[in-house]
Chimera marker file (.cmm) of the C-alpha trace (Angstrom):
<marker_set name="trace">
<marker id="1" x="-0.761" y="-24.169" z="-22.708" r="1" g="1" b="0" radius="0.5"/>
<marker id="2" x="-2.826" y="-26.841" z="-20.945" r="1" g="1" b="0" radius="0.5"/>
<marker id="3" x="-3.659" y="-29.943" z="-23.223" r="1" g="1" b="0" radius="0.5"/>
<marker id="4" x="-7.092" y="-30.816" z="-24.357" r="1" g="1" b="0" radius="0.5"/>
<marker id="5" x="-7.558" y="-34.000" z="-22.004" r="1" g="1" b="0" radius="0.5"/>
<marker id="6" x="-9.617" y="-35.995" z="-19.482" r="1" g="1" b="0" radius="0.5"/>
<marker id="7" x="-9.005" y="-34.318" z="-16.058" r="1" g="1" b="0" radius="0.5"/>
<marker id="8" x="-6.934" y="-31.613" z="-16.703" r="1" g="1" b="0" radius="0.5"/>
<marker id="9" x="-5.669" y="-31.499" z="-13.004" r="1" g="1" b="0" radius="0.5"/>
<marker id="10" x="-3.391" y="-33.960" z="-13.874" r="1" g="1" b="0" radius="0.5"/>
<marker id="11" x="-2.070" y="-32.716" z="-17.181" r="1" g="1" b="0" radius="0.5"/>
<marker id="12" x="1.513" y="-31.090" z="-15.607" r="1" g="1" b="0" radius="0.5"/>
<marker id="13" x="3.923" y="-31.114" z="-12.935" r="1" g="1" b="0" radius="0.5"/>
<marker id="14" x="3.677" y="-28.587" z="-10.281" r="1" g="1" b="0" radius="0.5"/>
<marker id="15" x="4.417" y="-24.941" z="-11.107" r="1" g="1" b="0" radius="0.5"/>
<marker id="16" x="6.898" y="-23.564" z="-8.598" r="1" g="1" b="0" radius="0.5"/>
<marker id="17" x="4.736" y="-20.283" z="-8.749" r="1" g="1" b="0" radius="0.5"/>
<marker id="18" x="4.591" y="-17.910" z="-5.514" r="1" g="1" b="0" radius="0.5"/>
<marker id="19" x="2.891" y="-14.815" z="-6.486" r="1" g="1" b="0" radius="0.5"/>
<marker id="20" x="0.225" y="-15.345" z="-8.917" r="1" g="1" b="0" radius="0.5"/>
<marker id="21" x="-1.280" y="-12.252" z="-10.686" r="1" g="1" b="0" radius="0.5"/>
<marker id="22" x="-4.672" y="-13.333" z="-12.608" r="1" g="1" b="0" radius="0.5"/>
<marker id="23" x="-6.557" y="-11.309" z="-15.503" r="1" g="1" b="0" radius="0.5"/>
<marker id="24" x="-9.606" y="-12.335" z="-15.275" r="1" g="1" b="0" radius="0.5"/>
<marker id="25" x="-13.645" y="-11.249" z="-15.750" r="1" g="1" b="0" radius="0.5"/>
<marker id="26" x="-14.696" y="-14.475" z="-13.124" r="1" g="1" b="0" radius="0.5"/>
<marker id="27" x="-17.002" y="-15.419" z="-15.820" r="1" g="1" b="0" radius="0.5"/>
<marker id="28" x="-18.126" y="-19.196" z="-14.895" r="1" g="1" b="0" radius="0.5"/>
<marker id="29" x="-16.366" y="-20.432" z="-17.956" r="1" g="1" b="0" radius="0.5"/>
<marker id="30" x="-13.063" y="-19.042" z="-15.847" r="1" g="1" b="0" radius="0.5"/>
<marker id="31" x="-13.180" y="-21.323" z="-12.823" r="1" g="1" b="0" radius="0.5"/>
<marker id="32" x="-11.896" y="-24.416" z="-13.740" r="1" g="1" b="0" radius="0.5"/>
<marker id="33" x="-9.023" y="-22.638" z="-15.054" r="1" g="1" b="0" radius="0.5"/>
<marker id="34" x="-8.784" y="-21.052" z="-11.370" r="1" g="1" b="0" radius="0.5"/>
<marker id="35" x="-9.187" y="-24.420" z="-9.825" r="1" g="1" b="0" radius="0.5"/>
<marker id="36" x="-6.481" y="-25.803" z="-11.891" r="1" g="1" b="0" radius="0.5"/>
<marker id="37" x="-4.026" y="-22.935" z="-10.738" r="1" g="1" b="0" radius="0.5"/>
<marker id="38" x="-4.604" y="-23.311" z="-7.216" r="1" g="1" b="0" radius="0.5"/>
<marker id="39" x="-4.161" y="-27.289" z="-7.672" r="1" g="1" b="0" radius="0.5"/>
<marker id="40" x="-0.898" y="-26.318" z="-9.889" r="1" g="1" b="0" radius="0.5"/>
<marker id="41" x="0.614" y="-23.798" z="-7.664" r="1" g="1" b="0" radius="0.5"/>
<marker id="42" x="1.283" y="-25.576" z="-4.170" r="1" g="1" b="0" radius="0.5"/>
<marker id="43" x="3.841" y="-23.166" z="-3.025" r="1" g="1" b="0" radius="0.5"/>
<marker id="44" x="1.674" y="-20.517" z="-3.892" r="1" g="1" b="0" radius="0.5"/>
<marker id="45" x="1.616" y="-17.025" z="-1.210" r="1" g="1" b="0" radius="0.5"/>
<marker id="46" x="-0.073" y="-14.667" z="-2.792" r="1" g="1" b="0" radius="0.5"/>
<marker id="47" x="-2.781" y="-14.823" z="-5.663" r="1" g="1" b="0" radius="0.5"/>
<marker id="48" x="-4.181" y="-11.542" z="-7.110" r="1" g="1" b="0" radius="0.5"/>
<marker id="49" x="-7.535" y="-11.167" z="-9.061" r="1" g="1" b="0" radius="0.5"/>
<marker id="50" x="-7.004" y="-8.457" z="-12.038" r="1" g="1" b="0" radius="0.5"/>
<marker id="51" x="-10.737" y="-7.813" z="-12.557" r="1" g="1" b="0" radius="0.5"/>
<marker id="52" x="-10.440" y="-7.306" z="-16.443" r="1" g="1" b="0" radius="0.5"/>
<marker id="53" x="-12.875" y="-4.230" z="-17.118" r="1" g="1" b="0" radius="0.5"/>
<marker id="54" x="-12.943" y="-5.127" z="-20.972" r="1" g="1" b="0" radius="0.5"/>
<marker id="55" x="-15.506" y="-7.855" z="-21.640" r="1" g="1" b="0" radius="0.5"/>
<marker id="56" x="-14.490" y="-10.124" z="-24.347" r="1" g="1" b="0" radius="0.5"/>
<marker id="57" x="-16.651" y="-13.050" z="-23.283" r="1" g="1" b="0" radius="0.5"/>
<marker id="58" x="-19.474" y="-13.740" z="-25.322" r="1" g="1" b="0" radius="0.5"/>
<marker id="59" x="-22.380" y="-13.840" z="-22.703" r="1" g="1" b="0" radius="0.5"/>
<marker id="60" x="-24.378" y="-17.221" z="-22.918" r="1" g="1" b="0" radius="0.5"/>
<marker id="61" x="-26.294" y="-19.155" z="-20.493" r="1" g="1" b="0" radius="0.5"/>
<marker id="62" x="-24.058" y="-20.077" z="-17.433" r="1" g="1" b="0" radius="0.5"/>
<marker id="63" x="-22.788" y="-23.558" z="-17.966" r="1" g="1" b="0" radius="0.5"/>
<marker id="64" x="-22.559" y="-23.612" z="-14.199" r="1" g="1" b="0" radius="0.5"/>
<marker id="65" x="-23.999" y="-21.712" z="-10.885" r="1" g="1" b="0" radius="0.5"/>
<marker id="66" x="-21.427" y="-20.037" z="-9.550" r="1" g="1" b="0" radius="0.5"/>
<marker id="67" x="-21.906" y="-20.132" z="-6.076" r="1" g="1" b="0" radius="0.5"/>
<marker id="68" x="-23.096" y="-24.065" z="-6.151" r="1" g="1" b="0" radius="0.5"/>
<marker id="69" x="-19.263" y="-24.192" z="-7.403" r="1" g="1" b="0" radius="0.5"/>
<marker id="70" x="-17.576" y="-22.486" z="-5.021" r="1" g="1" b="0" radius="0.5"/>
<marker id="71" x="-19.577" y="-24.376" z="-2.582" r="1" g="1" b="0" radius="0.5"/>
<marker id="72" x="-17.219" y="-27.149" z="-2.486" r="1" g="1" b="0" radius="0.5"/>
<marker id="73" x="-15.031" y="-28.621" z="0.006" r="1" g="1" b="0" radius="0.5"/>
<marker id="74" x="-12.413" y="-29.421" z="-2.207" r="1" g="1" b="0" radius="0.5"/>
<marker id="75" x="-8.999" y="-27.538" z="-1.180" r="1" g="1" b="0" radius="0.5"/>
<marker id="76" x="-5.659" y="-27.242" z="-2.882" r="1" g="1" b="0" radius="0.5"/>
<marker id="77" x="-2.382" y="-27.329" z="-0.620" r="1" g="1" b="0" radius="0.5"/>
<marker id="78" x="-1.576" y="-23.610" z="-1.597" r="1" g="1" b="0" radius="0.5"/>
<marker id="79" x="-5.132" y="-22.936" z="0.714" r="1" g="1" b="0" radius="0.5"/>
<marker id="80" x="-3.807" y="-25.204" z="3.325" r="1" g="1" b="0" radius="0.5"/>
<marker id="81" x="-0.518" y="-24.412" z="3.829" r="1" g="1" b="0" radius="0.5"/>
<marker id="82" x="1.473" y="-21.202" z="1.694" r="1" g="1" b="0" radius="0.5"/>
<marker id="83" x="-1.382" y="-18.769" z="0.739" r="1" g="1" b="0" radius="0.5"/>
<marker id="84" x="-0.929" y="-16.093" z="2.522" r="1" g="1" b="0" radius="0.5"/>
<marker id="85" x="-2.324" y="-12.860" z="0.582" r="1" g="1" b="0" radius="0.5"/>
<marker id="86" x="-5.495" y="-12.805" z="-1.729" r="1" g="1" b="0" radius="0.5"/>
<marker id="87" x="-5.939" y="-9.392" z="-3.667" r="1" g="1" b="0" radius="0.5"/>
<marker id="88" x="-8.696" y="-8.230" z="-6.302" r="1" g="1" b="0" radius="0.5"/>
<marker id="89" x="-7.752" y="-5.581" z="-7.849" r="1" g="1" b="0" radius="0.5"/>
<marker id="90" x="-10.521" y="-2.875" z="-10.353" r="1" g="1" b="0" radius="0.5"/>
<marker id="91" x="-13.472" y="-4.486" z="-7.653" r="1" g="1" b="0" radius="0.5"/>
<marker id="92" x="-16.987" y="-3.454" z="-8.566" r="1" g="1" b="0" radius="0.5"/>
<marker id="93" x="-19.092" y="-5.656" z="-6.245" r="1" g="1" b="0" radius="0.5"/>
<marker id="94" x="-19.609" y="-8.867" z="-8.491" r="1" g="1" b="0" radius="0.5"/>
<marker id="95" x="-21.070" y="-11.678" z="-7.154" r="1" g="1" b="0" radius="0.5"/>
<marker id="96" x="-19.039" y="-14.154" z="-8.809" r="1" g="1" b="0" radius="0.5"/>
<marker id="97" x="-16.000" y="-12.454" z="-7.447" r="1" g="1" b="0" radius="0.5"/>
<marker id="98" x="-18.073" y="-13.210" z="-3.919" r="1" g="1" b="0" radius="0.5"/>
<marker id="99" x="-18.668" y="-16.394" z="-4.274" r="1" g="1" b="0" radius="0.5"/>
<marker id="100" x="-14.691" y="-16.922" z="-4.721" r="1" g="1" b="0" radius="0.5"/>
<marker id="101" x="-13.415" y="-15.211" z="-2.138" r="1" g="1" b="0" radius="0.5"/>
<marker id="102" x="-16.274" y="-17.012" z="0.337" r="1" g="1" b="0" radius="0.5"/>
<marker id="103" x="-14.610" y="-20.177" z="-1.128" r="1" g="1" b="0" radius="0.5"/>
<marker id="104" x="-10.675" y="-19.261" z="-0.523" r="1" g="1" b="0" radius="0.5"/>
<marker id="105" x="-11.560" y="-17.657" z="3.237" r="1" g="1" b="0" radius="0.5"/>
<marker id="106" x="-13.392" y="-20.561" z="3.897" r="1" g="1" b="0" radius="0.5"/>
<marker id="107" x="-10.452" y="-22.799" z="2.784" r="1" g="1" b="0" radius="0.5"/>
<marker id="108" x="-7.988" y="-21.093" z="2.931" r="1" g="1" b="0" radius="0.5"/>
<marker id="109" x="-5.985" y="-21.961" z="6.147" r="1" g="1" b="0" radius="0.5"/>
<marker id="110" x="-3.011" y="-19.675" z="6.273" r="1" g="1" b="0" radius="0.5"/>
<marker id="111" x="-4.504" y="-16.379" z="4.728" r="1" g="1" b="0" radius="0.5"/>
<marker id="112" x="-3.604" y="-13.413" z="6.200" r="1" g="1" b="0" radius="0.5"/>
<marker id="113" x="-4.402" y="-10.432" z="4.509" r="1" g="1" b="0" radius="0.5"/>
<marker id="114" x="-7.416" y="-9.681" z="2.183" r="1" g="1" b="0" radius="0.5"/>
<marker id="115" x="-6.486" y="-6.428" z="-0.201" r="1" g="1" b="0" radius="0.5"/>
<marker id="116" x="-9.599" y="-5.380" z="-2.551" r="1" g="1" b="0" radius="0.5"/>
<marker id="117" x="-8.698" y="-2.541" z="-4.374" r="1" g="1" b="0" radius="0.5"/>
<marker id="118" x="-12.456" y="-0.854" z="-6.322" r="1" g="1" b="0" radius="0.5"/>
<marker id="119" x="-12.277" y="0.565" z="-9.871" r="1" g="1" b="0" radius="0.5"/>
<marker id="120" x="-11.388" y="3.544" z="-11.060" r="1" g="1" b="0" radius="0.5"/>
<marker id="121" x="-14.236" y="5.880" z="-12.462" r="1" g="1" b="0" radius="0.5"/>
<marker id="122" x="-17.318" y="4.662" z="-10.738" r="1" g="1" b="0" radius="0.5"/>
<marker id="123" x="-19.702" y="6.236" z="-10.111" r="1" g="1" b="0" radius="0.5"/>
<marker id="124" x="-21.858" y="6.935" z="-6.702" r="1" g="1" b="0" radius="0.5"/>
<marker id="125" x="-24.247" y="3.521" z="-7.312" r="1" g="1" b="0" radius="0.5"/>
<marker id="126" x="-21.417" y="1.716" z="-8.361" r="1" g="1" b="0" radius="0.5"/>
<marker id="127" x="-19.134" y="3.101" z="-5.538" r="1" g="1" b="0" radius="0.5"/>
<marker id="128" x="-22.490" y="1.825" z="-3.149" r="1" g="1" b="0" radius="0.5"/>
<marker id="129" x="-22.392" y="-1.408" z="-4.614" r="1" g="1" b="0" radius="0.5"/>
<marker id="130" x="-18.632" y="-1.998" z="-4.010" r="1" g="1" b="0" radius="0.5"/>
<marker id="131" x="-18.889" y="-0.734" z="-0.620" r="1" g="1" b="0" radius="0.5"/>
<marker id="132" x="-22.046" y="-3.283" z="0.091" r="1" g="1" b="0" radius="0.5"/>
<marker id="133" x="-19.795" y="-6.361" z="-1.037" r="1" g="1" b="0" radius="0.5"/>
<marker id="134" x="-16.846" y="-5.207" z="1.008" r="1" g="1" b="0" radius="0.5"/>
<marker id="135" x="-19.026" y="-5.617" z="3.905" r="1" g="1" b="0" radius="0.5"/>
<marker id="136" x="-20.539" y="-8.672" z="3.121" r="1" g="1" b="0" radius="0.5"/>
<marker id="137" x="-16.743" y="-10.072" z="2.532" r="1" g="1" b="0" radius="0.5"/>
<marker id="138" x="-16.310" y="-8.439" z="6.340" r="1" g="1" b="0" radius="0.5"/>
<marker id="139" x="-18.949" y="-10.522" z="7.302" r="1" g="1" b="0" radius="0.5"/>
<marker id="140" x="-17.803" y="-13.456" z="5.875" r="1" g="1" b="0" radius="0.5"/>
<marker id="141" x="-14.509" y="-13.063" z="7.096" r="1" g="1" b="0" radius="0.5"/>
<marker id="142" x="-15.758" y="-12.425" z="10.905" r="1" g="1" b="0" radius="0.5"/>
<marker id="143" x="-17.897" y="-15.719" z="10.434" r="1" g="1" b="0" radius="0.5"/>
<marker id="144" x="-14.165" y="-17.624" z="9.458" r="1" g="1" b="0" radius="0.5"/>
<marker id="145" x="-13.237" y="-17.349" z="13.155" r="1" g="1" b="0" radius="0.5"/>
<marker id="146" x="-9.668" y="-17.344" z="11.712" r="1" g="1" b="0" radius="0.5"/>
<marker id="147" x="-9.045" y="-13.327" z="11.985" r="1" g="1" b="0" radius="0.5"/>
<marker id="148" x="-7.220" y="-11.892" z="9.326" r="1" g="1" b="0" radius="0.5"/>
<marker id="149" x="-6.656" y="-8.214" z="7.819" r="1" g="1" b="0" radius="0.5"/>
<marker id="150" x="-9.376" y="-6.816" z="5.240" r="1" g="1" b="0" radius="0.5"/>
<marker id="151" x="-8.693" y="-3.790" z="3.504" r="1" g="1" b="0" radius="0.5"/>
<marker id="152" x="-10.748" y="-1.927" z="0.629" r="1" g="1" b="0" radius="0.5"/>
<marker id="153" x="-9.024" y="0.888" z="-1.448" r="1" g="1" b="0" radius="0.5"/>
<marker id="154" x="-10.775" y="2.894" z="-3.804" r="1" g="1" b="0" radius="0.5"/>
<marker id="155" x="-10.152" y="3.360" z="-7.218" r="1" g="1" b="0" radius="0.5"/>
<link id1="1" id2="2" r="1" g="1" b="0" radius="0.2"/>
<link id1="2" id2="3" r="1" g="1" b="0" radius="0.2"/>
<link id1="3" id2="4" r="1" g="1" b="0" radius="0.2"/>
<link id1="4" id2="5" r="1" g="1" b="0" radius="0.2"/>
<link id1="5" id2="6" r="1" g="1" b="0" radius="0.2"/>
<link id1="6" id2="7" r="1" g="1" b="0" radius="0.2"/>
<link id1="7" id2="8" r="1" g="1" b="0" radius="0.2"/>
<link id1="8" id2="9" r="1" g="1" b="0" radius="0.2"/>
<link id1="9" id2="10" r="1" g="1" b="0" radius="0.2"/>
<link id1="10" id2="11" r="1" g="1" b="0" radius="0.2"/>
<link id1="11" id2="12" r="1" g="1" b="0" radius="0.2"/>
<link id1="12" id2="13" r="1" g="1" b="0" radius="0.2"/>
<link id1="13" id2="14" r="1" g="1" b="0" radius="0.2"/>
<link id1="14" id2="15" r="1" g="1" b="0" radius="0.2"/>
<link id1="15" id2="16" r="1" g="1" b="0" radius="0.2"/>
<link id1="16" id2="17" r="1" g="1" b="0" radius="0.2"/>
<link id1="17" id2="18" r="1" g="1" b="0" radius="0.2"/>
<link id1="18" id2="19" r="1" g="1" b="0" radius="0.2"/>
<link id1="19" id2="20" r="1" g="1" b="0" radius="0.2"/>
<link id1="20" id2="21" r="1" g="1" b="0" radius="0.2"/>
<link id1="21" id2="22" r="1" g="1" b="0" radius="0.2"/>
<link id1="22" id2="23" r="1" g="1" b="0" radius="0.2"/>
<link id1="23" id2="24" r="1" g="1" b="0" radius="0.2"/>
<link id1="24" id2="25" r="1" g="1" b="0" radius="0.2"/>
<link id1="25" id2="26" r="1" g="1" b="0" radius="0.2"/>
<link id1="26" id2="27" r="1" g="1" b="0" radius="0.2"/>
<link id1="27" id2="28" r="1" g="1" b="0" radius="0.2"/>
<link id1="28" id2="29" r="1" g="1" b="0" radius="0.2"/>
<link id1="29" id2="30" r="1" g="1" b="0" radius="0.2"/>
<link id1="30" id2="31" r="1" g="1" b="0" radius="0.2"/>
<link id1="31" id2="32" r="1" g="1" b="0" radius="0.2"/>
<link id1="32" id2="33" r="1" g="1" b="0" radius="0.2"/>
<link id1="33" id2="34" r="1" g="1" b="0" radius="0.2"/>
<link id1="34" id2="35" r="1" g="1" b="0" radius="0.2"/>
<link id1="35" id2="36" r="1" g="1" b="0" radius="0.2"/>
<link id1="36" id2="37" r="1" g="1" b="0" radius="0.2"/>
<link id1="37" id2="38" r="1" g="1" b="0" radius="0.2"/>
<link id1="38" id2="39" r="1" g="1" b="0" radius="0.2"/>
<link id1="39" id2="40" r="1" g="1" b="0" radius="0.2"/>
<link id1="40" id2="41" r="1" g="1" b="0" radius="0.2"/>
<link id1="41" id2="42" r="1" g="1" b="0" radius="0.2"/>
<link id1="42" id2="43" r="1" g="1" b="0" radius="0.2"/>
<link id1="43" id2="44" r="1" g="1" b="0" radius="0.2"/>
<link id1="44" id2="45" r="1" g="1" b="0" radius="0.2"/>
<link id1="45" id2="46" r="1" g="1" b="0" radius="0.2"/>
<link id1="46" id2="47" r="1" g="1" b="0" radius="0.2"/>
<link id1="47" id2="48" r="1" g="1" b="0" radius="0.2"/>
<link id1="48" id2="49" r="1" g="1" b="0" radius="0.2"/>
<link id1="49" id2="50" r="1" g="1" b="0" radius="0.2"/>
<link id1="50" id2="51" r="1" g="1" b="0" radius="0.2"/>
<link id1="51" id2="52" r="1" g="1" b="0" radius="0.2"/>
<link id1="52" id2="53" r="1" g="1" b="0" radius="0.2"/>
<link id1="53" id2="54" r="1" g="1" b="0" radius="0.2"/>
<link id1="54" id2="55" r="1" g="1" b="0" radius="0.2"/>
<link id1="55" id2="56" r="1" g="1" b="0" radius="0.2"/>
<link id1="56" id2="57" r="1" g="1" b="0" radius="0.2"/>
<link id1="57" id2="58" r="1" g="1" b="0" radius="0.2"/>
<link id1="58" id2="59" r="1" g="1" b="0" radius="0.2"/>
<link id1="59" id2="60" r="1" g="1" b="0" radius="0.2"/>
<link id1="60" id2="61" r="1" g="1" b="0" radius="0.2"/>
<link id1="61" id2="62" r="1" g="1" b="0" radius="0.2"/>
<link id1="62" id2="63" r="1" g="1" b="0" radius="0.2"/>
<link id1="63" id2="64" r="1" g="1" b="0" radius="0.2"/>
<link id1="64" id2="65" r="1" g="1" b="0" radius="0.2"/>
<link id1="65" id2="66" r="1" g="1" b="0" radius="0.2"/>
<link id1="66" id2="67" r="1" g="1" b="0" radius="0.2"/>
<link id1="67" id2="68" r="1" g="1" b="0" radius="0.2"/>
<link id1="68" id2="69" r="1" g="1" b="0" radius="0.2"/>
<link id1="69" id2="70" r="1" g="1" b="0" radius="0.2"/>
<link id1="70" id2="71" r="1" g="1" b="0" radius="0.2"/>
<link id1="71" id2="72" r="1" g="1" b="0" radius="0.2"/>
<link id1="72" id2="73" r="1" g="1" b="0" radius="0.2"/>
<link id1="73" id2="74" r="1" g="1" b="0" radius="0.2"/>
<link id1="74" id2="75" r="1" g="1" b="0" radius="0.2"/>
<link id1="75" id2="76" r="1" g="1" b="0" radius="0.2"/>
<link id1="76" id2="77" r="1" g="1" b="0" radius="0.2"/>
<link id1="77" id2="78" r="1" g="1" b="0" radius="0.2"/>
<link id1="78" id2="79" r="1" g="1" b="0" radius="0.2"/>
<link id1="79" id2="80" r="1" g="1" b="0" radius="0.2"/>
<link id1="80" id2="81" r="1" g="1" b="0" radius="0.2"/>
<link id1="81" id2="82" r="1" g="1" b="0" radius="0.2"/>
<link id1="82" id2="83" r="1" g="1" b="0" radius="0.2"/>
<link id1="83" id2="84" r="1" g="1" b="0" radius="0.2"/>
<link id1="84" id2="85" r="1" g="1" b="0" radius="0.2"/>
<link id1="85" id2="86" r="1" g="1" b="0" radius="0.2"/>
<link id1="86" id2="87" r="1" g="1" b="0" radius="0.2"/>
<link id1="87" id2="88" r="1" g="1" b="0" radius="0.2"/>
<link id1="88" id2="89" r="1" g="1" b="0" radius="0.2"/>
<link id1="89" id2="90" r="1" g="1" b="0" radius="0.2"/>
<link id1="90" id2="91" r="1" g="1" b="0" radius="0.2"/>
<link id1="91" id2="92" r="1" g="1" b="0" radius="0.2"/>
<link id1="92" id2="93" r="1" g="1" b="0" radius="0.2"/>
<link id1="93" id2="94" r="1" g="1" b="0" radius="0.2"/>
<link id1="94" id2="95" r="1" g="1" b="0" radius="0.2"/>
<link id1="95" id2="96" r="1" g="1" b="0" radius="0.2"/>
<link id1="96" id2="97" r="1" g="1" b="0" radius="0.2"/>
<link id1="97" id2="98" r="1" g="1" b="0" radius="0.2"/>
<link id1="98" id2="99" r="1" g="1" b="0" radius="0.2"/>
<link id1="99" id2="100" r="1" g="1" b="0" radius="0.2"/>
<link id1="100" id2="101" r="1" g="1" b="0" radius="0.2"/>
<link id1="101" id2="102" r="1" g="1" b="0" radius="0.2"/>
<link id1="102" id2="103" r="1" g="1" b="0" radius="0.2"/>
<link id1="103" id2="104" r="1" g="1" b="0" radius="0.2"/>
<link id1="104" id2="105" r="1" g="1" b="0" radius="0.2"/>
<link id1="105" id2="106" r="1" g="1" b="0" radius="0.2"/>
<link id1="106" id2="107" r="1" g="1" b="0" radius="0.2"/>
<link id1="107" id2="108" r="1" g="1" b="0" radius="0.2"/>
<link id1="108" id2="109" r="1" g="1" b="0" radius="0.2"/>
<link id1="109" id2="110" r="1" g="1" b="0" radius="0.2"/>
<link id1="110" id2="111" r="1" g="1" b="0" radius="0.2"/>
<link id1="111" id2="112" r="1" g="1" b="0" radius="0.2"/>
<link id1="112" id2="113" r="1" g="1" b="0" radius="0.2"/>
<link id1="113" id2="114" r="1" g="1" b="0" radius="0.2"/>
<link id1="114" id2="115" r="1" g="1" b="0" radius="0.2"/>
<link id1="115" id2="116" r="1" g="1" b="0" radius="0.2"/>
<link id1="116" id2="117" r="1" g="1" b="0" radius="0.2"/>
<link id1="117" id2="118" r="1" g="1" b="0" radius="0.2"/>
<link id1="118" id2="119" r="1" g="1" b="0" radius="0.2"/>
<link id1="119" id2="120" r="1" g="1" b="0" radius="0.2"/>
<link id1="120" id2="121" r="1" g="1" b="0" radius="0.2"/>
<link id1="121" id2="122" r="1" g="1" b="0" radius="0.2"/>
<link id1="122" id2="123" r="1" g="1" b="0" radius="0.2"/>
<link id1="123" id2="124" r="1" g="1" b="0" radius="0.2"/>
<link id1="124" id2="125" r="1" g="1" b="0" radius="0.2"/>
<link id1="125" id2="126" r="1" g="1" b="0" radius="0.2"/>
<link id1="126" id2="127" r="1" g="1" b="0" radius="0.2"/>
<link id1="127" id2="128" r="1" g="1" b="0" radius="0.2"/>
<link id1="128" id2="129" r="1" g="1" b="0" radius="0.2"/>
<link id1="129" id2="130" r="1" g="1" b="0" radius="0.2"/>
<link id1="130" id2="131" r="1" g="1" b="0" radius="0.2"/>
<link id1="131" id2="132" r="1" g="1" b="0" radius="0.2"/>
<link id1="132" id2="133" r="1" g="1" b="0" radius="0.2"/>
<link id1="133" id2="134" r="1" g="1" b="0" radius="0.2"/>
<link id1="134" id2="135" r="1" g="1" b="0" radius="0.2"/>
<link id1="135" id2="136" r="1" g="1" b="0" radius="0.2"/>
<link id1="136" id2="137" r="1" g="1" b="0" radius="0.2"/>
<link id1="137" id2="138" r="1" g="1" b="0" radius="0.2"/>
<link id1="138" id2="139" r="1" g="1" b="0" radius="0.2"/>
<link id1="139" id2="140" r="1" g="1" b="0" radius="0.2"/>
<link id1="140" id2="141" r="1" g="1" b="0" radius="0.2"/>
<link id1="141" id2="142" r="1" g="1" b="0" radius="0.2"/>
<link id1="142" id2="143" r="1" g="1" b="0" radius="0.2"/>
<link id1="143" id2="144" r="1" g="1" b="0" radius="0.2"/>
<link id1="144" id2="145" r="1" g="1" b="0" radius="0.2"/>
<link id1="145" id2="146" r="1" g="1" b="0" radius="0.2"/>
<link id1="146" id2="147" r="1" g="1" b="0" radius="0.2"/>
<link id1="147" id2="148" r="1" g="1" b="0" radius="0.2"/>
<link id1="148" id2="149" r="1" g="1" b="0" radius="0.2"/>
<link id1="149" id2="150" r="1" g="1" b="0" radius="0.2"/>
<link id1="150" id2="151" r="1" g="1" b="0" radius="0.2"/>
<link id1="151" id2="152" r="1" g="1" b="0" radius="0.2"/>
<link id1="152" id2="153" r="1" g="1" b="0" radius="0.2"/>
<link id1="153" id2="154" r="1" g="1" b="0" radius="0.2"/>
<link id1="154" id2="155" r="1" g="1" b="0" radius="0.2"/>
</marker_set>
């Protein structure tokens, strides 16, 4: 459990954590608790995204814009120096999952292998629209200049 306190990247020592497997809907009211894994988990190698298809989060206005967030230069020394793989797994083309990944490729220094694996039981738009933001991760990814393996999977 992480403590109600002032700057809760300081509330722990670091986790000796290499493979990281994360439930998550990327709602905006998730990234600080991303932020404080990756600045928790310095040994970190690989991180995967379990896009969590049941929606439990009670949908208010954002309390932040999600890609002026990601937007940062901040970096964690998982990105710099041990994270190797990045996986999403049940992908259906969200933006916010966008806007992270454009934030780890573009900080993360040591990546080598993307793995985005769609959802099961789409159908043909929602296949489209996961096949749109697999190429705009591509194109990302070829901007990086650091080449690395992408791979999409369907569900």
């Amino acid at each position: 459990m992480i403590q109600d306190c002032d700057d809760p990247m300081d509330v722990h020592d670091p986790l000796k954590t290499r493979h990281l497997v994360m439930k998550t809907n990327m709602h905006t009211n998730e990234f600080m608790g991303i932020a404080i894994f990756l600045n928790s988990c310095p040994e970190l190698e690989s991180l995967m995204f379990d896009m969590d298809s049941n929606e439990r989060i009670l949908r208010v206005s954002p309390p932040m814009d999600a890609e002026v967030y990601w937007l940062s230069n901040q970096t964690y020394e998982c990105l710099e120096k041990t994270l190797k793989v990045v996986k999403v797994k049940n992908f259906r083309g969200e933006s916010n999952v966008l806007h992270v990944l454009q934030y780890l490729i573009r900080t993360g220094r040591v990546i080598e292998r993307l793995e985005i694996y769609g959802a099961e039981g789409l159908n043909q738009g929602q296949k489209s629209l996961v096949l749109a933001a697999f190429e705009e991760v591509k194109r990302i990814v070829k901007k990086s200049s650091r080449p690395f393996r992408i791979t999409l999977q369907s569900g």
